[in-house]
C-alpha positions as CSV (number, residue, x, y, z in Angstrom):
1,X,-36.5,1.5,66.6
2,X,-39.1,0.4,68.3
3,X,-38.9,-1.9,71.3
4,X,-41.4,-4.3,72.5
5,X,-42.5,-3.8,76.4
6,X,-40.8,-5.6,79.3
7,X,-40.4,-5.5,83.1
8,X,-36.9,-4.7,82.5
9,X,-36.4,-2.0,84.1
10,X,-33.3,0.2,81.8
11,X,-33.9,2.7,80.9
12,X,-35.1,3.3,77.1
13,X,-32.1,4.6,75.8
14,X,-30.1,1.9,77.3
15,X,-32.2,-0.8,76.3
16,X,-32.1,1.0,72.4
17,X,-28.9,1.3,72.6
18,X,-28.2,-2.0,73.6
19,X,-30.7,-3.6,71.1
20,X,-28.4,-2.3,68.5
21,X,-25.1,-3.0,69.5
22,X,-26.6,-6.8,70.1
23,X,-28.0,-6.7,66.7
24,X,-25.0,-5.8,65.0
25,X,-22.7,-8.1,67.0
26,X,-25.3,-11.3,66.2
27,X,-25.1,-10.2,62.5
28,X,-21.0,-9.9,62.7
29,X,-21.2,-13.3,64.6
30,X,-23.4,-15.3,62.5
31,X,-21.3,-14.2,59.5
32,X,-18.2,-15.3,61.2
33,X,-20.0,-18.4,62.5
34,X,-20.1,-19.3,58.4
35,X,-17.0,-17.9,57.7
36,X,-15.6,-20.5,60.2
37,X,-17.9,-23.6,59.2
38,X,-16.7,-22.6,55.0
39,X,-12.8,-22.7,56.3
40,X,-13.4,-25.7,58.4
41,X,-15.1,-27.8,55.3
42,X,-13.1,-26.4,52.5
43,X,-8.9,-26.2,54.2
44,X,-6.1,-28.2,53.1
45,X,-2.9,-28.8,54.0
46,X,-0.5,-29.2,56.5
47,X,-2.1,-29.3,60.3
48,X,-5.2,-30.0,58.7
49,X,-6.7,-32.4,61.3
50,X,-5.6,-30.0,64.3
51,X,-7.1,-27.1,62.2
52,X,-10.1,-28.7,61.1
53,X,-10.6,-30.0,64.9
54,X,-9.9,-26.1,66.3
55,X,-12.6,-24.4,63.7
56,X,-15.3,-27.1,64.7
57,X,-14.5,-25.7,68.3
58,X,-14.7,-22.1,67.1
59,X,-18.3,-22.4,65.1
60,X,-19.7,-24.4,67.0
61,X,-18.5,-21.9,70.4
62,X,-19.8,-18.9,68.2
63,X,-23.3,-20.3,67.8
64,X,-23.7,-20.6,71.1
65,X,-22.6,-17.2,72.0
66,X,-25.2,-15.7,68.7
67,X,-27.8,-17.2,71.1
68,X,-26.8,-15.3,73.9
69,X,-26.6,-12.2,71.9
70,X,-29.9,-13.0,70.4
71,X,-31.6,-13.9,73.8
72,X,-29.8,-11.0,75.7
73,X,-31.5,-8.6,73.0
74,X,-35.4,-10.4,73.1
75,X,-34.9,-9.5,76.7
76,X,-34.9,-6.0,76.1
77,X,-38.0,-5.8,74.1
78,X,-35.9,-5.9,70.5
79,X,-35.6,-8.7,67.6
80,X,-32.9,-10.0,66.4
81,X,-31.1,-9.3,63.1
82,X,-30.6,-13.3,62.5
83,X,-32.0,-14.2,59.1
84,X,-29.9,-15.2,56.6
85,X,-31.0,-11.9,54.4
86,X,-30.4,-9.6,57.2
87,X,-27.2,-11.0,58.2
88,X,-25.6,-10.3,54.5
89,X,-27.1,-7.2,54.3
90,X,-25.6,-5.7,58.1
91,X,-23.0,-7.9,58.5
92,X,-19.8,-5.2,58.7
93,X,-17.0,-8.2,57.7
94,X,-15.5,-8.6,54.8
95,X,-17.3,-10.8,52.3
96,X,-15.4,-14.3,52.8
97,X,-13.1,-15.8,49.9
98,X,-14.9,-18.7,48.9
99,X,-11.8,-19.9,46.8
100,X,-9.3,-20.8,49.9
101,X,-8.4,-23.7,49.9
102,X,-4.8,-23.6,51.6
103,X,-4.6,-23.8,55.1
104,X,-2.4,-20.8,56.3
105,X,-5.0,-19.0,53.8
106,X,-7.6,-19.8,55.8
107,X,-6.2,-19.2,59.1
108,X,-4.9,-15.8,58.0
109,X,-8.5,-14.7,56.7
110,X,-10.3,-15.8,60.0
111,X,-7.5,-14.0,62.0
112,X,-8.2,-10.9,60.7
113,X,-12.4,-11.7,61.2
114,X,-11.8,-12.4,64.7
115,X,-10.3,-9.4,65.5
116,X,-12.4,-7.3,63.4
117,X,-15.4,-8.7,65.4
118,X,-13.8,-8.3,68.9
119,X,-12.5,-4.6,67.7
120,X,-16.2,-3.9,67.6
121,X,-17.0,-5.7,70.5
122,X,-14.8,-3.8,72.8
123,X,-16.6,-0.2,70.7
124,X,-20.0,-1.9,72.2
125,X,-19.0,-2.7,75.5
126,X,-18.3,1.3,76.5
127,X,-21.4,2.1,74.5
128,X,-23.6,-0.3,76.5
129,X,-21.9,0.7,79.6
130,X,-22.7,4.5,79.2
131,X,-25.9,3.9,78.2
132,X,-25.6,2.5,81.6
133,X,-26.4,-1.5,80.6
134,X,-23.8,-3.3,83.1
135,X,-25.3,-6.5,82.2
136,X,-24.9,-6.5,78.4
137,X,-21.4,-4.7,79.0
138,X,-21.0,-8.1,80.6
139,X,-22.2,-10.3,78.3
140,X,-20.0,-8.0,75.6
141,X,-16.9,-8.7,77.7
142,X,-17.0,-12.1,78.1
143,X,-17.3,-12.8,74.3
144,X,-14.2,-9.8,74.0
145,X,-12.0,-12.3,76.0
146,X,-13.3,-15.5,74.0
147,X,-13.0,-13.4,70.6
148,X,-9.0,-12.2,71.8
149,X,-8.3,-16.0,72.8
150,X,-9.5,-16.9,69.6
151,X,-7.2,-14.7,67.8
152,X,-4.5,-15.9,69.9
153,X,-4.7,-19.3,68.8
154,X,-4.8,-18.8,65.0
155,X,-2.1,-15.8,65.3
156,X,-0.4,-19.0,66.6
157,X,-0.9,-21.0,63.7
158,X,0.7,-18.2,61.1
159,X,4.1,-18.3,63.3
160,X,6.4,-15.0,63.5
């Protein structure tokens, strides 16, 4: 991979290791960012207003956080992963159902997305940190917490 200069000062294994974690997180979160915005036009049923409120929540939280991703990774001399192409071809989530329809449905396959997502997350956040990159570790751990919150809430949703 080859990175573009910069005053940053990691070292180059850091910053390639870094550059590829971020890549694969922004093509995992743009995915999910879809994934989301599909549930949140297409669900039905009971709770829908509460549900279709939450998910607006969740995509439009997620793009903001693939811009961080994105930015944190230009900062390190790389280029993101972000085109629609690229994203279905590295994307490492399941393809989404595009027949849901039922709410639950929809809730249950977004569960499982979140915490595929913040499963990897966590796997970056001790790679970046022994490639000694504190600050994307950082940046990694505060989506980890959003991503577990997230799961939280829709866990919620599917009861006991």
């Amino acid at each position: 991979m080859a990175l573009r200069a910069t005053r940053n000062d990691l070292g180059e294994n850091a910053k390639k290791v870094s550059v590829s974690v971020l890549n694969a997180t922004l093509a995992d979160t743009i995915d999910l960012t879809n994934c989301v915005r599909m549930a949140h036009w297409t669900l039905r049923g009971p709770n829908f207003i509460g549900l279709h409120t939450m998910l607006e929540g969740f995509y439009n939280e997620l793009f903001a956080t693939a811009d961080d991703v994105a930015e944190r990774l230009v900062q390190l001399g790389g280029t993101p992963d972000g085109t629609s192409q690229i994203v279905a071809e590295k994307s490492r989530l399941p393809a989404y159902p595009q027949a849901t329809t039922a709410a639950l449905a929809h809730v249950k396959e977004l569960a499982d997305r979140f915490a595929s997502l913040a499963k990897s997350v966590r796997e970056g956040i001790d790679s970046t940190d022994e490639a000694g990159d504190a600050d994307t570790a950082d940046l990694l751990t505060g989506l980890s917490r959003d991503l577990d919150k997230k799961v939280w809430m829709l866990e919620a949703h599917l009861g006991d």
